[in-house]
C-alpha positions in Angstrom: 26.9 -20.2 14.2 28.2 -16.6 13.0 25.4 -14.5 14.3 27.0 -11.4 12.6 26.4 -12.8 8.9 22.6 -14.1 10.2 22.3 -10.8 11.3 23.8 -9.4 7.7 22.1 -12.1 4.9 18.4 -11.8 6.7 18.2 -8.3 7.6 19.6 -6.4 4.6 17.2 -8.0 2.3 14.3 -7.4 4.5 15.2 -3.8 5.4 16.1 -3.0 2.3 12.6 -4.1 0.8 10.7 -2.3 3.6 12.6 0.8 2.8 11.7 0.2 -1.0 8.1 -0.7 -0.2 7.3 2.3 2.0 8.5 4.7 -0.6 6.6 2.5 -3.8 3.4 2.3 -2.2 2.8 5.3 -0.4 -1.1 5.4 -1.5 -0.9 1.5 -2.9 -3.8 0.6 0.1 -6.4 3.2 -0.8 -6.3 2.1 -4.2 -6.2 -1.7 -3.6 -9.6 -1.0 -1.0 -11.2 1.0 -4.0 -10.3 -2.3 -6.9 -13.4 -4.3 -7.6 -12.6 -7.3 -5.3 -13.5 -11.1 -6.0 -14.5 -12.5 -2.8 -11.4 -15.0 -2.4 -9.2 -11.9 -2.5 -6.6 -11.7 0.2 -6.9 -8.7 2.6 -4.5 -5.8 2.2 -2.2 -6.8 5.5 -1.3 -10.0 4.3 1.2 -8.2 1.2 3.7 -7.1 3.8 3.5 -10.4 5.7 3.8 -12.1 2.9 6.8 -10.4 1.3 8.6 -10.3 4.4 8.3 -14.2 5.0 10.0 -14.8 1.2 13.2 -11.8 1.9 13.8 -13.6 5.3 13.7 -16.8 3.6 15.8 -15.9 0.7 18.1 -14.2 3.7 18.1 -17.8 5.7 19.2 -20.0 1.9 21.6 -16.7 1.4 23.2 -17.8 4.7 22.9 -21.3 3.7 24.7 -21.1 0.7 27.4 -19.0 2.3 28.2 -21.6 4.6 28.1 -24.2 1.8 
């Protein structure tokens, strides 16, 4: 396994959209704690858990497709 492209197709996509979501939602949580809520709604930590999971997925199948 080349663990210089792993390296490459997960964490450019990941960094990159952690860059991009510091600098997009600077204020984003006090807003989202201020929205009238339904009670199924998903706390605020599970965004960033959640779109990390999906770049490093789409990372892994970039790999994956390489290799292909």
């Amino acid at each position: 396994m080349n663990y210089g492209k792993l390296a490459k197709c997960v964490l450019v996509p990941v960094v990159g959209s952690s860059l991009v979501g510091i600098f997009a939602t600077r204020n984003s949580k006090e807003i989202y704690d201020k929205l009238k809520k339904p009670a199924f709604a998903p706390p605020s930590w599970t965004f960033p858990v959640a779109w990390t999971s999906l770049y490093t997925i789409m990372g892994l199948l970039t790999l994956i497709s390489f290799i292909k």
